[in-house]
N, C-alpha and C positions, 0 to 999 in steps of 0.2 A: 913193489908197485903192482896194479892189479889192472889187467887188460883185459877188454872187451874182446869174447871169445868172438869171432867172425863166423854167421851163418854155413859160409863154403869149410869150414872144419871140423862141424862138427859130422861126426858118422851119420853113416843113412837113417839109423835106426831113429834117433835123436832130431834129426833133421826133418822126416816124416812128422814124429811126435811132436815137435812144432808150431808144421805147418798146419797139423789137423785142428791142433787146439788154436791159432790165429783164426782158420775157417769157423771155425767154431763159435768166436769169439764173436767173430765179422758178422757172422748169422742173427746172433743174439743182439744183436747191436741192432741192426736193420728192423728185426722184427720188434723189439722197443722201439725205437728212433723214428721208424717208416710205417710197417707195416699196419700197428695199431693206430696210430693217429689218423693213418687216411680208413680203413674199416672200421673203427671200436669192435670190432672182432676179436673177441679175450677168450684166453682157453677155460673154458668155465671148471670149477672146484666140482669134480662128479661127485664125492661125499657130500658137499655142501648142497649139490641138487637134488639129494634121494635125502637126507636128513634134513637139512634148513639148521646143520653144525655147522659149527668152522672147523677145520679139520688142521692141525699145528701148521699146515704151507700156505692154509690163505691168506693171502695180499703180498704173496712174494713178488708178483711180478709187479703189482702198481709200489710194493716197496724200493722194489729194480727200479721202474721208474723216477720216484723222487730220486733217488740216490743218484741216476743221470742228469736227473736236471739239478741236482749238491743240496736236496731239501733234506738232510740228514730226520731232522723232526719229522716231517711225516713221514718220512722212511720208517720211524721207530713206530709211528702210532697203526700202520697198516700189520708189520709183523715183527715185534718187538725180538721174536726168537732166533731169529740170523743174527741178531746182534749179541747175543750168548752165545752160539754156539760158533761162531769164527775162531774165534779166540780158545775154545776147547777144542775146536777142531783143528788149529794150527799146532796144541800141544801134545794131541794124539799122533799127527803128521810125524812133528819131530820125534817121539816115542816109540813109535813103531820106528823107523828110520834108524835110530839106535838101537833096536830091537830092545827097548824094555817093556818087556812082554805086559811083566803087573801093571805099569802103570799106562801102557797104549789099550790094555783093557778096561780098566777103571775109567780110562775118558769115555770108552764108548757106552760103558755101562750109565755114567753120568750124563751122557748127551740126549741116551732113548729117555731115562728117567725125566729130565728136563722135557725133551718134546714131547710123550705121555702127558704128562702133569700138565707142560702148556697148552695141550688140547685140549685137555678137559674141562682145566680151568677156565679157558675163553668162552665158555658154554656155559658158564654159571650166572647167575644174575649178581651175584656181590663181585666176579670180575668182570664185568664186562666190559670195562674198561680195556681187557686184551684183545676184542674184538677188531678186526680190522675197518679204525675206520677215519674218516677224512677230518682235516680242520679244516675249521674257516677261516 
């Protein structure tokens, strides 16, 4: 049977590492949830200001967005590319964590190939359907 490990046990180190990533958490939460809606003060894409590209992270945060408020669809149509690479990136995680070397490399080679390709691609006219952009 499997018990919930309690906060006060685990060691400092672990317990730290925790509490950084809850702050952290907390942060990202507030500055979605709070901070944007009372300014529309958005971290502007600096590639997407000097070129007028999108650059493979634009619309991660109005993607963050939908995803808090569970609009899974628009989430896909701002930055389709988080939703690939989770999933590779959860099997690199494990990969590496078992230390196989070949295949926690091969993910990452696959992951740049992927977000390469999907920058480039969002910048073409026959996709630009990868472009991030809103539904009505």
């Amino acid at each position: 049977m499997m018990s919930i490990i309690s906060y006060k046990k685990l060691n400092p180190k672990k317990r730290a590492l925790l509490l950084r990533g809850a702050l952290l958490a907390a942060a990202g939460l507030l500055y979605l949830k709070v901070w944007l809606p009372l300014t529309h003060i958005y971290i502007p894409c600096i590639f997407h200001e000097l070129t007028e590209w999108y650059c493979p992270g634009c619309g991660i945060t109005r993607a963050a967005l939908s995803l808090l408020n569970l609009d899974v669809v628009q989430a896909f149509r701002y930055n389709a590319l988080v939703f690939l690479l989770i999933p590779l990136y959860a099997i690199y995680w494990i990969a590496k964590k078992k230390q196989a070397k070949t295949l926690s490399n091969g993910m990452m080679v696959l992951m740049l190939i992927l977000t390469l390709a999907f920058g480039l691609m969002r910048n073409m006219p026959m996709f630009d359907f990868l472009a991030p952009t809103e539904l009505l």
